[in-house]
N, C-alpha and C positions, 0 to 999 in steps of 0.2 A: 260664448261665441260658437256657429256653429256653420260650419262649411261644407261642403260638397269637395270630395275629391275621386276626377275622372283620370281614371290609370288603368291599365290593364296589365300591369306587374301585381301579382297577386301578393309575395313576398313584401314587392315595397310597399303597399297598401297594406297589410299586417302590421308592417314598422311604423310604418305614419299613425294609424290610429291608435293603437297604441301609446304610441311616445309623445303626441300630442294629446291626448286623453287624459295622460298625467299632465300635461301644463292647463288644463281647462278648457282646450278645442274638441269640441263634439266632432267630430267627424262621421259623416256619411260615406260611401263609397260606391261606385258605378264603373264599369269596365267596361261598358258597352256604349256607344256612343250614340246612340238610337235611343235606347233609355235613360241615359243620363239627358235629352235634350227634354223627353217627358217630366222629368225630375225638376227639372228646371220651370216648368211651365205649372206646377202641380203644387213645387215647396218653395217657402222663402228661406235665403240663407245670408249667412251676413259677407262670406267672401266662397270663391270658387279657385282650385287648385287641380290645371286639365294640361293635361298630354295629349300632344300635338294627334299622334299616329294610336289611332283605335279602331275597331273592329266596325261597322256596317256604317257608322258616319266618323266622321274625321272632325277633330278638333277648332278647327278652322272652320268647318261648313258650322258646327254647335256655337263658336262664338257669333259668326254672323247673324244664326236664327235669334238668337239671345239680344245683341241689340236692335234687330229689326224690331223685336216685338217691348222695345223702348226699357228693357231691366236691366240697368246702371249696376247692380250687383258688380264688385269688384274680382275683377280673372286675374290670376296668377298663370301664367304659361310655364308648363315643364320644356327643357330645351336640352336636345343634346349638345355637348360641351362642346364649344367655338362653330355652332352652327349657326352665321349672322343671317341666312335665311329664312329660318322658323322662327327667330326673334322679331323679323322685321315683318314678317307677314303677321303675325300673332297681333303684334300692336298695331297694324294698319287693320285688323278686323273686329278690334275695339279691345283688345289686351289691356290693363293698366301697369303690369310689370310683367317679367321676366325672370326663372333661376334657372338655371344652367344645371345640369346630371353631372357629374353626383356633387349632393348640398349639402350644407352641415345645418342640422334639424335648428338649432339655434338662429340662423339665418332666415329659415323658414319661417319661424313664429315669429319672426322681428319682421317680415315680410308683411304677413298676414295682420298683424296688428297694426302696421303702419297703414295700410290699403283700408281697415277698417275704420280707423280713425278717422281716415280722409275722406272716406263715404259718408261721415254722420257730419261733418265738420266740424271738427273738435279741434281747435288751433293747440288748445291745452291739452292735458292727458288730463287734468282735472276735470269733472264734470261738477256740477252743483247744484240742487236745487234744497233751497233752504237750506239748514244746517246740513243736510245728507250729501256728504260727495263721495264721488267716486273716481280712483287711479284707474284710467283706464290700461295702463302699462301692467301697474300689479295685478287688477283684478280685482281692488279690493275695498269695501265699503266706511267710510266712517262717519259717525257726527260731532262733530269739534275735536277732541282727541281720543273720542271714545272711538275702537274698533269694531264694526258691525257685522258679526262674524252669523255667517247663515249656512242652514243644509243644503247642498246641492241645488235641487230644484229653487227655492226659495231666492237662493242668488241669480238663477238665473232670470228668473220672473221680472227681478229687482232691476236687474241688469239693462233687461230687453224694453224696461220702461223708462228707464233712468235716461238709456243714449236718446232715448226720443220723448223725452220729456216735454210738455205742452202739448203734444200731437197724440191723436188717439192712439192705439193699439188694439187690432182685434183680437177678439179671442180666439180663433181659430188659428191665427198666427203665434199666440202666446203657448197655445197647446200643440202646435208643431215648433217651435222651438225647445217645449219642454221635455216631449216624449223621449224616449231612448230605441237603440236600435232593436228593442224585441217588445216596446210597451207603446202605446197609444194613450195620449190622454184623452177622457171624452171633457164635454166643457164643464161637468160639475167640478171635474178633480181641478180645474183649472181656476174655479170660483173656490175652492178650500183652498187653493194655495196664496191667491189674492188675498182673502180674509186673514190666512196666517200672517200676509207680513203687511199688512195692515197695521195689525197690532205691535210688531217691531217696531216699524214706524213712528209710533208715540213719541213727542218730544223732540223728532225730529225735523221740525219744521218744513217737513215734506207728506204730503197723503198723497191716496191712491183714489179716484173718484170713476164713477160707472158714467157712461155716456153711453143710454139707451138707443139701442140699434148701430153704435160705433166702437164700443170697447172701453177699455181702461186707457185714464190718461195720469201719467206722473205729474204733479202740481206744488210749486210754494202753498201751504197751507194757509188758510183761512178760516174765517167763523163758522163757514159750511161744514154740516158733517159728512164724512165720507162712507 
C-alpha cells in the first residue's frame, strides 16, 4: 500500500513514515501544497493522508482540484481536535474520512486500510483468485494452507495485481508503485520482477498474463501459457 502524505510538520512526517514503513505503508511525503497537487496529477496512490493548513495551496483548494479532475483516490483529512468546521468542509470537498490531532498510529492504519478496502470493493478482507488469496487486513499471501511468503518488492507487485485482478495494470503504474523514495524502477526491472513471481505462482491456480499495449492482468489460470 502506498500513500501520499500532505503535512507540513516535518517531525510528524518523520514519525509517520517511519512507523508506518514498519507496518507495510510506503509513504510519500509533500509539505507544500502546490507540489503535492502536482504529485497527485503525476503519481497514483492507493490512499492520501492531507492537512488542512499548508504553505502556497491549502488543503481544501488540493481536494477540490483532485475531484474536479475525476481521481476517486481516497482522502484522509488531518483535523485539529474538536474542530467541527474543517471536518465538515473537508468532506463537503470530497473527504472520505476524518482523524482528529493527535491520533494513535493504530487508528491511523485501521483508517487507511479500511478507505482502501473500500476503494477496490472488497466486502471481504479475503481476496481470491484461484487457489491464491490474499488477507487484505494482514497483508498476507496464501494457497490453500500453504503461506506465500515474498521479498518486498515481489509482494508488492503481487499485491497491486491481486486487488485488481481481471483488470489490466500498467506498467508504469506497477513501477511507480514499486520504486522507493531514492530508486526509480525503469520497465525492465519491472518485467524481472513479473517473471520472478510468475514462477511463485506455479500451482497456484492463479497466472500472470502480458496484455500487449495494456499491461499485466492477474487471472484464474488456464490452458494458456503466461
Amino acid at each position: 500500500m502506498r500513500i501520499l502524505l500532505i503535512e507540513d510538520h516535518l517531525q510528524l512526517v518523520q514519525t509517520l513514515t517511519q512507523s508506518l514503513g514498519v507496518l507495510g505503508i510506503l509513504v510519500d511525503a509533500c509539505s507544500d501544497g502546490l507540489q503535492a497537487d502536482e504529485d497527485l496529477q503525476q503519481h497514483a496512490f492507493d490512499a492520501v493522508v492531507l492537512d488542512l493548513a499548508l504553505p502556497r495551496l491549502g488543503g481544501i483548494e488540493i481536494l477540490r482540484r483532485l475531484r474536479r479532475r475525476g481521481n476517486n483516490v481516497p482522502v484522509l483529512v488531518l483535523t485539529a481536535s474538536g474542530d467541527t468546521l474543517d471536518r465538515v468542509n473537508g468532506l463537503n470537498a470530497g473527504a472520505d474520512d476524518y482523524l482528529p490531532k493527535p491520533f494513535d498510529l493504530s487508528e491511523l492504519e485501521a483508517r487507511l486500510r479500511a478507505l482502501h478496502r473500500r476503494s477496490l470493493g472488497a466486502v471481504h478482507s479475503v481476496l481470491r483468485v484461484g487457489l491464491l488469496e490474499f488477507d487484505t487486513v494482514s497483508r498476507r499471501f496464501a494457497v490453500g494452507a500453504r503461506h506465500l511468503d515474498l521479498p518486498p518488492r515481489e509482494h508488492d507487485l503481487l499485491e497491486a495485481l491481486t486487488v485488481q485482478a481481471g483488470r489490466p495494470v500498467r506498467k508504469i503504474e506497477l513501477a511507480d508503485r514499486l520504486r522507493s523514495s531514492d530508486t526509480v524502477l525503469s520497465h525492465d526491472a519491472v518485467e524481472v520482477y513479473v517473471h520472478r513471481v510468475r514462477r511463485r505462482l506455479d500451482g497456484s491456480g492463479a497466472a500472470i498474463h502480458t496484455l500487449r499495449g495494456l499491461g499485466y492482468v492477474l487471472e484464474a489460470a488456464d490452458d494458456t501459457p503466461a
